[in-house]
Short mmCIF file of the C-alpha atoms (twelve columns), coordinates in Angstrom:
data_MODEL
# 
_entry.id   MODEL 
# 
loop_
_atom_site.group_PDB 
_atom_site.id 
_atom_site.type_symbol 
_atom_site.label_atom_id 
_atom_site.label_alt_id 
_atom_site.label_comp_id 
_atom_site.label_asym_id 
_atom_site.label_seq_id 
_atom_site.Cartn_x 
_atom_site.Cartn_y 
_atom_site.Cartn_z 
_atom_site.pdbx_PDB_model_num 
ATOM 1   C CA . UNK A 1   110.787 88.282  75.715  1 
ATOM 2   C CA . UNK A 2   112.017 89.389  78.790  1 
ATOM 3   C CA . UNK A 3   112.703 88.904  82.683  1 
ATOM 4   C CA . UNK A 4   112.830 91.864  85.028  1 
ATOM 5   C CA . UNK A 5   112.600 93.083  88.595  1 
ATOM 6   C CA . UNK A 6   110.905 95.459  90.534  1 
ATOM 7   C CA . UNK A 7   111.108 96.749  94.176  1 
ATOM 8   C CA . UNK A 8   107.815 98.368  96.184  1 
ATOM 9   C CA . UNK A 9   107.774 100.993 98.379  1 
ATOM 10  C CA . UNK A 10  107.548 98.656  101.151 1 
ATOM 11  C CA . UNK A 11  110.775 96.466  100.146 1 
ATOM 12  C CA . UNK A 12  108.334 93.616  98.275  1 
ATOM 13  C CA . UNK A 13  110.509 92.369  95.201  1 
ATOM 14  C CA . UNK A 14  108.308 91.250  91.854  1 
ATOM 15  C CA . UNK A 15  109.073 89.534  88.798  1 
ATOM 16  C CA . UNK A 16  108.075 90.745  85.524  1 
ATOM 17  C CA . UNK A 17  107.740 88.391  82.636  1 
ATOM 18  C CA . UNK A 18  106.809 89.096  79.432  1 
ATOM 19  C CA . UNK A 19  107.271 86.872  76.225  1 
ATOM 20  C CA . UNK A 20  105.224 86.243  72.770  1 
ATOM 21  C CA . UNK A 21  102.622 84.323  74.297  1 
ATOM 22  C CA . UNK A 22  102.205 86.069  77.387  1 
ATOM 23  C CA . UNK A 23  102.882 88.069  80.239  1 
ATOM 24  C CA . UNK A 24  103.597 87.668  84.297  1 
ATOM 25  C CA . UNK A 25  103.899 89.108  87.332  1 
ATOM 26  C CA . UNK A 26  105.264 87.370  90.412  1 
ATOM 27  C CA . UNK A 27  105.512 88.486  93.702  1 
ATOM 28  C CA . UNK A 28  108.628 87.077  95.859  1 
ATOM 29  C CA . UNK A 29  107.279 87.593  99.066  1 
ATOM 30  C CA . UNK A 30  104.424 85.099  99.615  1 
ATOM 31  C CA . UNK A 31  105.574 83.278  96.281  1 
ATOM 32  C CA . UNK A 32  102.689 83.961  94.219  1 
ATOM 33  C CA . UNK A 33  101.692 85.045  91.157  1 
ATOM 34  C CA . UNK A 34  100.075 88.633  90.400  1 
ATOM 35  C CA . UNK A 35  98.779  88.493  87.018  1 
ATOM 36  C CA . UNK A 36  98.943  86.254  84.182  1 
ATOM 37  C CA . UNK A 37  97.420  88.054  80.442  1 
ATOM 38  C CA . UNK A 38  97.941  85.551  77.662  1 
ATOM 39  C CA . UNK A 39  98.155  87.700  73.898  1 
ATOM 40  C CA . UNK A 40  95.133  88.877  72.254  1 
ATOM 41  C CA . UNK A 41  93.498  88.606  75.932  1 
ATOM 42  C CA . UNK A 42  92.266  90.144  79.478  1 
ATOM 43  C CA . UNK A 43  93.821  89.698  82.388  1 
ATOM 44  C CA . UNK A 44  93.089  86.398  84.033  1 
ATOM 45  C CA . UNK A 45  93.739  86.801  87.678  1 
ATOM 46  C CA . UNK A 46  92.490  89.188  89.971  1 
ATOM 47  C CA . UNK A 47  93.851  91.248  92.725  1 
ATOM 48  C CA . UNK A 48  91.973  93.276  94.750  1 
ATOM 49  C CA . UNK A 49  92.024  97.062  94.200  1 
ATOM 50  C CA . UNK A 50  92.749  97.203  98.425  1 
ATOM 51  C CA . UNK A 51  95.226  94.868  98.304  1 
ATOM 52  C CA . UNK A 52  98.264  95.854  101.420 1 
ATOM 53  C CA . UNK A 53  101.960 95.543  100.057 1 
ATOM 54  C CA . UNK A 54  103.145 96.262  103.646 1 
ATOM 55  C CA . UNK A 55  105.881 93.067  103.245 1 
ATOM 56  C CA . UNK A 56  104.227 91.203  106.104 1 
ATOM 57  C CA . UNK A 57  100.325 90.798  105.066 1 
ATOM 58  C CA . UNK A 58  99.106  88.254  102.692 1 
ATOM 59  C CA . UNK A 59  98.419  89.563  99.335  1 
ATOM 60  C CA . UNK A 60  94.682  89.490  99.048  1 
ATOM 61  C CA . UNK A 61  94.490  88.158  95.238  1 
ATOM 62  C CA . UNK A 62  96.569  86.493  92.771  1 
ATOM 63  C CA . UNK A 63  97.310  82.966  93.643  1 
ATOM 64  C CA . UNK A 64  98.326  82.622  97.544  1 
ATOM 65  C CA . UNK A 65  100.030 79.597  98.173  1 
ATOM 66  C CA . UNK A 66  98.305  77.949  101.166 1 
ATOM 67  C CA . UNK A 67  100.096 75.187  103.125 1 
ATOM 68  C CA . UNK A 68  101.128 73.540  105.364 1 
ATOM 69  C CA . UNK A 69  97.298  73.800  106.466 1 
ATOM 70  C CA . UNK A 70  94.299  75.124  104.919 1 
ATOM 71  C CA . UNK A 71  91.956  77.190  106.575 1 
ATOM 72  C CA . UNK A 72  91.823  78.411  110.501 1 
ATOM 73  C CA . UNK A 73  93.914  76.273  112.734 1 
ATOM 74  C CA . UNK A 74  93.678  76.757  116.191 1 
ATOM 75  C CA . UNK A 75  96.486  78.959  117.446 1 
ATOM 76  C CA . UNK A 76  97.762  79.122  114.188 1 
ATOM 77  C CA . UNK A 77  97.904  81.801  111.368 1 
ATOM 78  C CA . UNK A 78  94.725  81.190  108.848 1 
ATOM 79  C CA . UNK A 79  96.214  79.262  105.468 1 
ATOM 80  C CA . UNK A 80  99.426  78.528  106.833 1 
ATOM 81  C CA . UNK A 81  102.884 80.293  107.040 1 
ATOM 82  C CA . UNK A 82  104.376 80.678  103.562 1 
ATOM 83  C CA . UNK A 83  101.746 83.135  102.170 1 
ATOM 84  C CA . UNK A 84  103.626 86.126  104.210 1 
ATOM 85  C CA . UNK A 85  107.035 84.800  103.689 1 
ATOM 86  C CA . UNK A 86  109.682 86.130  101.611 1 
ATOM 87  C CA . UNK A 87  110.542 83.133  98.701  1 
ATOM 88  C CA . UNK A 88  113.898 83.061  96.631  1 
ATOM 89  C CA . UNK A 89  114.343 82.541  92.753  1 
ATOM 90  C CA . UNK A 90  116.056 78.930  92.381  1 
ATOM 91  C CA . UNK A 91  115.894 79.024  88.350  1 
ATOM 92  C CA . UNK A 92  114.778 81.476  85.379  1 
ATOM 93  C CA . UNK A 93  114.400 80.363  81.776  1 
ATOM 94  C CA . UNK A 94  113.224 82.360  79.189  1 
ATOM 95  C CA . UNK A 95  112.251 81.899  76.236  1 
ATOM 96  C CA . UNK A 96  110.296 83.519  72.916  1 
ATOM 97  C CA . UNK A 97  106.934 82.171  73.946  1 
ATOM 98  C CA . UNK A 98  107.609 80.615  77.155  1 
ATOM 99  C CA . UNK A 99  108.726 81.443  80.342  1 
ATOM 100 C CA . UNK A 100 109.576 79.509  83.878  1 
ATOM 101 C CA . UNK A 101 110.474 80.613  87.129  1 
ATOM 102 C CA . UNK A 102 111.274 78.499  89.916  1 
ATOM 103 C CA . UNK A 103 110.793 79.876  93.751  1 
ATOM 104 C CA . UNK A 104 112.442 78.335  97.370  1 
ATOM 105 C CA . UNK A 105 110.256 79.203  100.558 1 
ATOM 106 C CA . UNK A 106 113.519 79.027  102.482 1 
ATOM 107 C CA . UNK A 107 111.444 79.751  105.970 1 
ATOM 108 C CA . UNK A 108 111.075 76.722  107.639 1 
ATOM 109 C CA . UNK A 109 108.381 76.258  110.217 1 
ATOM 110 C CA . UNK A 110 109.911 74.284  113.412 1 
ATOM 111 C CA . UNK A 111 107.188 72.133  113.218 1 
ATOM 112 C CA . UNK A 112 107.731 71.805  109.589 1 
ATOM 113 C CA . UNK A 113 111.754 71.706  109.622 1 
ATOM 114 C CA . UNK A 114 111.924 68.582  107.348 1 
ATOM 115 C CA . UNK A 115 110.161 69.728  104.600 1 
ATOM 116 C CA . UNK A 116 111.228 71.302  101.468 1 
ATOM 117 C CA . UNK A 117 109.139 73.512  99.297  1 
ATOM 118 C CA . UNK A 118 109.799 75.106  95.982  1 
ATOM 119 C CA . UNK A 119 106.634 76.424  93.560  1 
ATOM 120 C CA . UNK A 120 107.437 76.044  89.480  1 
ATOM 121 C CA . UNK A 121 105.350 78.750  87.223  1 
ATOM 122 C CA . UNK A 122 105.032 78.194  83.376  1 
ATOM 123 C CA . UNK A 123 104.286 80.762  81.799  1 
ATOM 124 C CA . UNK A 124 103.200 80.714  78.514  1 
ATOM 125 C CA . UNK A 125 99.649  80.231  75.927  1 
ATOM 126 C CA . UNK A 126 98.915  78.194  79.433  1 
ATOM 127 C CA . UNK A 127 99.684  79.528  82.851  1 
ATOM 128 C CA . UNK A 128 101.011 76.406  84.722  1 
ATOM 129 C CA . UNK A 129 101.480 75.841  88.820  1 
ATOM 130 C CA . UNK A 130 103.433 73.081  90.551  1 
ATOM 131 C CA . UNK A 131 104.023 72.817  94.470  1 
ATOM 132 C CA . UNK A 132 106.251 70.572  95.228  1 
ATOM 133 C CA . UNK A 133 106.707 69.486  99.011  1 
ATOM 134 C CA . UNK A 134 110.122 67.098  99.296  1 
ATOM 135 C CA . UNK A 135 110.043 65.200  102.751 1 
ATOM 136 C CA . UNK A 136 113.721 65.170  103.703 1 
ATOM 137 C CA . UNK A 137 113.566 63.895  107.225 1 
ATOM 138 C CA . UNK A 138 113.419 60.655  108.950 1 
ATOM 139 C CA . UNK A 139 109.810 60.530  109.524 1 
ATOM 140 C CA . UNK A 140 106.198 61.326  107.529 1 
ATOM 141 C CA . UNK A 141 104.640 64.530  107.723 1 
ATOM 142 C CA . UNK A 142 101.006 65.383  106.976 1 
ATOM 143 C CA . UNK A 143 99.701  68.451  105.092 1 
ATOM 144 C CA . UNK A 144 96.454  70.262  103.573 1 
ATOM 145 C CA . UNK A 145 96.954  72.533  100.736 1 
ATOM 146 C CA . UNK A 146 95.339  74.445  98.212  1 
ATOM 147 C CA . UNK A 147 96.099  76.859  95.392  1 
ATOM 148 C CA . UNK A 148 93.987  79.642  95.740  1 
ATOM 149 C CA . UNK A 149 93.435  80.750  92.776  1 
ATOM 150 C CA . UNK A 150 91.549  83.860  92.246  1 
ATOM 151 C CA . UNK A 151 90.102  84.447  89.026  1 
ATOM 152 C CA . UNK A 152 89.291  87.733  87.442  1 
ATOM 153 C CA . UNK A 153 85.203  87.981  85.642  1 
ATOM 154 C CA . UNK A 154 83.291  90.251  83.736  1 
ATOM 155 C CA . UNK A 155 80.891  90.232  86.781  1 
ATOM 156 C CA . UNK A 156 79.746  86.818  88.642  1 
ATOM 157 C CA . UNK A 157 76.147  87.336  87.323  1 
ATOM 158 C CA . UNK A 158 77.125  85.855  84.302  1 
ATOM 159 C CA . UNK A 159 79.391  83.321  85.148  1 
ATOM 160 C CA . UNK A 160 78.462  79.586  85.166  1 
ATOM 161 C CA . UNK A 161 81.092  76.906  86.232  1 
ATOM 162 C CA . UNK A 162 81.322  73.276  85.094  1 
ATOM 163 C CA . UNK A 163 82.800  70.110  85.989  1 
ATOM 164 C CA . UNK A 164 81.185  70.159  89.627  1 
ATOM 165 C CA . UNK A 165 77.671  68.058  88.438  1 
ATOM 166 C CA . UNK A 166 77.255  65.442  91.244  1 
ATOM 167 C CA . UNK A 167 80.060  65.951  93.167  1 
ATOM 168 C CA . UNK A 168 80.466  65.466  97.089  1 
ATOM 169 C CA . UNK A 169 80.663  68.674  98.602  1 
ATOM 170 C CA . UNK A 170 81.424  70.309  102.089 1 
ATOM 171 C CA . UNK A 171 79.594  73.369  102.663 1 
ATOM 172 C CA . UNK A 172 82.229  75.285  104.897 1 
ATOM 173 C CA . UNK A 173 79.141  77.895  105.643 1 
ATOM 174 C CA . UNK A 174 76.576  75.018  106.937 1 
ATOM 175 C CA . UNK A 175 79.350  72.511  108.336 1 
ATOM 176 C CA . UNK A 176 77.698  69.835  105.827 1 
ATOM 177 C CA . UNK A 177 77.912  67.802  103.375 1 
ATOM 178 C CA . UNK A 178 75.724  67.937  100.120 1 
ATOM 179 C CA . UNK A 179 75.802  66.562  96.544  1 
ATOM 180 C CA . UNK A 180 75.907  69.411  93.473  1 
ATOM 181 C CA . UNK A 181 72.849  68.470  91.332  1 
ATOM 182 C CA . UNK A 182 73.506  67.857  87.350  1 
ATOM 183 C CA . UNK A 183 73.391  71.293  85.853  1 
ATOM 184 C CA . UNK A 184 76.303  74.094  85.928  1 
ATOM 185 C CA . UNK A 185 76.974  75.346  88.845  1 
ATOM 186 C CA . UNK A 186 75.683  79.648  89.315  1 
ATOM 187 C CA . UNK A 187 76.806  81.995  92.598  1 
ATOM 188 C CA . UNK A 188 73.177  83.590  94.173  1 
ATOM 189 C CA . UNK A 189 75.124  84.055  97.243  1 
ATOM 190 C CA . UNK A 190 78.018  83.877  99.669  1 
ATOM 191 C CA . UNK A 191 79.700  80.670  98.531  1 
ATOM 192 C CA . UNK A 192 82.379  78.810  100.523 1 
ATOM 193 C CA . UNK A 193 82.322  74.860  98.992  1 
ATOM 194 C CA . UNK A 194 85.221  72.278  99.609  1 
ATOM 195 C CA . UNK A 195 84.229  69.744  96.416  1 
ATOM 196 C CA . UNK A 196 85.363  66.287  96.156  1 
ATOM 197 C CA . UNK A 197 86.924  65.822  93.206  1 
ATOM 198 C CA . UNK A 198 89.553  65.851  90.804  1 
ATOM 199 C CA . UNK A 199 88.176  66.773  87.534  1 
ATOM 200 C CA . UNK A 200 88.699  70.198  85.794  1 
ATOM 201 C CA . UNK A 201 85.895  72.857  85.949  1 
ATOM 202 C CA . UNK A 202 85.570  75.243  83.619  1 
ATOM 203 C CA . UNK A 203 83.848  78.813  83.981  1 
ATOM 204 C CA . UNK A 204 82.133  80.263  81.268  1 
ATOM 205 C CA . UNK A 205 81.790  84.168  81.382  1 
ATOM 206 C CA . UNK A 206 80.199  86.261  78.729  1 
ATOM 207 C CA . UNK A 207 83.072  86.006  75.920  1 
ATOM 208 C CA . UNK A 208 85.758  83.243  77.474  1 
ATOM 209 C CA . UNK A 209 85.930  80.257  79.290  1 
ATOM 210 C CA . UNK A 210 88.498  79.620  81.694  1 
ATOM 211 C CA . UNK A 211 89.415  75.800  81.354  1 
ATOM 212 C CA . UNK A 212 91.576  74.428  84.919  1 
ATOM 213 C CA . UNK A 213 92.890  71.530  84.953  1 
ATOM 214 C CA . UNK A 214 95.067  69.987  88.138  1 
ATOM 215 C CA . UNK A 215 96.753  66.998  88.979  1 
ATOM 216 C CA . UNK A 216 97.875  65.814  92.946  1 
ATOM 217 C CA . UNK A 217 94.726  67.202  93.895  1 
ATOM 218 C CA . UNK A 218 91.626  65.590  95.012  1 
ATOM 219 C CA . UNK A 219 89.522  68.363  96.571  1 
ATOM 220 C CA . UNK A 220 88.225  71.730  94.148  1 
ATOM 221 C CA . UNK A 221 87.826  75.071  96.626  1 
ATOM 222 C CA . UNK A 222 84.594  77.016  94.896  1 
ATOM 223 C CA . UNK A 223 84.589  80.916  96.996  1 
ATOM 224 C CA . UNK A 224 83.361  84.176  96.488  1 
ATOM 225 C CA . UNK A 225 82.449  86.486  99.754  1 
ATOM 226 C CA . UNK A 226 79.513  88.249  98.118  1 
ATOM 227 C CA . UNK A 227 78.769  90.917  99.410  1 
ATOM 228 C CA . UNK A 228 78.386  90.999  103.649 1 
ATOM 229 C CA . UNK A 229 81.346  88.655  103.715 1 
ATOM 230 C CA . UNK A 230 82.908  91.003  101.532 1 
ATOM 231 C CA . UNK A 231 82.338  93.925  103.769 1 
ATOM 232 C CA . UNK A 232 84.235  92.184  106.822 1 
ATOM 233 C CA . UNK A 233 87.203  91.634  104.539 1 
ATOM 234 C CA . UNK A 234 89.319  94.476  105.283 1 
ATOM 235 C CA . UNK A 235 91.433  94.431  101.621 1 
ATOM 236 C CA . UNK A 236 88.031  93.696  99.962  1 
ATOM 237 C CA . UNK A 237 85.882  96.679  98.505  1 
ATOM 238 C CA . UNK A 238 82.261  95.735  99.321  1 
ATOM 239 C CA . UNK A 239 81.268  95.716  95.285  1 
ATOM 240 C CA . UNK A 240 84.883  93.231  94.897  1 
ATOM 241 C CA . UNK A 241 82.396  90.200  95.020  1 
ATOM 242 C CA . UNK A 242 81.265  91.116  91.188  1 
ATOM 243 C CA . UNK A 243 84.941  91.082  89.989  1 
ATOM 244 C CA . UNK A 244 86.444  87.468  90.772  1 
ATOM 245 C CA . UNK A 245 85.564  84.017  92.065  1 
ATOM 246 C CA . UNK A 246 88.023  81.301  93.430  1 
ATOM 247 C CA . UNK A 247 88.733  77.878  91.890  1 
ATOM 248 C CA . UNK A 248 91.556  75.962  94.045  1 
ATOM 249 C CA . UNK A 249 93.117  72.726  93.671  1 
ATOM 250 C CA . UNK A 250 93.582  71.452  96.787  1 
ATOM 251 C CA . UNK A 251 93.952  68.727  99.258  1 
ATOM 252 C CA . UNK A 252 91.916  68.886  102.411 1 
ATOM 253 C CA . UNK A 253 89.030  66.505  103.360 1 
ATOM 254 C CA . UNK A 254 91.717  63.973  103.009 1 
ATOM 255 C CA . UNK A 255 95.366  65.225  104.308 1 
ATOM 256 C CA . UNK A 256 98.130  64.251  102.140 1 
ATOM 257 C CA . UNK A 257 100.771 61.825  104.157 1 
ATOM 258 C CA . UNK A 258 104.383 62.166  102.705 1 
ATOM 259 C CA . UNK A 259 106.751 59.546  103.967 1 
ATOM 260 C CA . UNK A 260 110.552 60.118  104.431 1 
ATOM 261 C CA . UNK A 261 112.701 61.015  101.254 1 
ATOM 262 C CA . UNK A 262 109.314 61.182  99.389  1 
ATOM 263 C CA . UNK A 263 107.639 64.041  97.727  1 
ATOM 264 C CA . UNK A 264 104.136 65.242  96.615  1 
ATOM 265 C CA . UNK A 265 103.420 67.754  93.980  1 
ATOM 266 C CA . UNK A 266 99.969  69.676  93.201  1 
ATOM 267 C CA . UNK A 267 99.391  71.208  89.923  1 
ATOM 268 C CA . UNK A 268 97.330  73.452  88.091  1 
ATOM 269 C CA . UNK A 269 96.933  74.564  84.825  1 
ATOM 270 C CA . UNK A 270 94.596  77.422  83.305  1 
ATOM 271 C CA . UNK A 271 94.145  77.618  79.369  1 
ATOM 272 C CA . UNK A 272 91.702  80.872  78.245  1 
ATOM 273 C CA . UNK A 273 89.051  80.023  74.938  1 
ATOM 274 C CA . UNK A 274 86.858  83.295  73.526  1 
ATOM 275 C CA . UNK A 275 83.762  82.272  72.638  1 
# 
């Protein structure tokens, strides 16, 4: 087991953490995780091979942190501000086959001054995620938020995902609403889906499934470019669509209202099965 750090060229600090069940890396600025390879397995999350570790563009990969907002905001930067902010370790513990690291966003947002936010990764046989947003001021605040997870595949022909059968979903690409019919869901194209729900999918690719679960979330973010969307993407190879798709817990159809001295929390877990 061990706990280590790392500087890039470009000042970015990461965390490296490796014990008997598996292994880590975490990226301070934009307080995300990197890569996550349980023993005896692949890696599990994807980055993209154009990825820019400049220290003040969002990581394109791993698990970006979206929030206060999700999505384009007028006037505002896409996703929110923490994603290109620079987070501080509150608490390490390590340990022979498990691992947990606690990160501070310590920016605060004017608009957001009276909220707290601190992200808790357990690492271990299952990679674990909690965002925790601590009201501390006099009045309520409203969010959206997601956990945008991407996923690393063997190629998104063969990848089905369940756990989306008749669900409500908002098609970001048509501006409507549909419902997913009863079979497991398949990518044929550029996909961009806000479902409503807050059941666990589970993608099946050619020799693993990839089980998430989540709790604190009632909306499931299904994405992958394909391949024009993918070719407007700037720190996205044209071919990247075959390599990854996004499953996010998140809140956003209905914004999350956290009164004073409250606190919310999100969660998501990911456990890997071979077949």
């Amino acid at each position: 087991m061990s706990l280590s750090q790392s500087t890039l060229p470009s000042g970015q600090n990461l965390l490296h953490i490796s014990n008997d069940a598996s292994a880590a890396i975490i990226s301070l600025f934009g307080g995300q995780l990197l890569s996550w390879i349980p023993s005896d397995q692949k890696e599990v999350i994807y980055v993209s091979d154009l990825a820019i570790f400049d220290g003040e563009t969002p990581i394109r990969g791993g698990i970006p942190i979206c929030w206060p907002w999700f999505g384009n905001v007028e006037n505002r930067q896409a996703h929110g501000f923490v994603r290109n902010t620079v987070w501080e370790v509150a608490q390490l513990v390590d340990e022979s086959n498990y691992s947990k690291v606690v990160l501070n966003c310590v920016h605060r947002h004017p608009e957001f001054e009276g909220l707290l936010l601190s992200v808790i990764y357990e690492i271990g046989e299952t990679l674990s995620i909690q965002l925790v947003t601590q009201n501390v001021s006099p009045s309520p605040f409203t969010i959206t938020e997601a956990l945008h997870t991407y996923l690393k595949v063997s190629n998104i022909a063969n990848i089905t995902v369940g756990g989306l059968s008749n669900c409500k979903y908002f098609d970001k690409l048509t501006a409507n609403f549909h419902s997913e019919p009863s079979t497991k869901f398949q990518f044929s194209q550029e996909t961009d889906r806000i479902y409503s729900t807050s059941s666990a999918q589970i993608v099946y690719d050619s020799d693993r499934k990839l089980i998430i679960e989540k709790e604190g979330s009632a909306d499931t973010v299904v994405w992958n470019p394909w391949v024009e969307r993918s070719k407007a993407i700037k720190d996205l190879d044209s071919n990247s669509y075959f390599d990854f798709l996004c499953i996010e817990a998140a809140n956003i159809l209905n914004p999350i209202v956290i009164n004073s001295q409250q606190q919310h929390v999100i969660s998501q877990r990911i456990t890997v099965e071979s077949f």
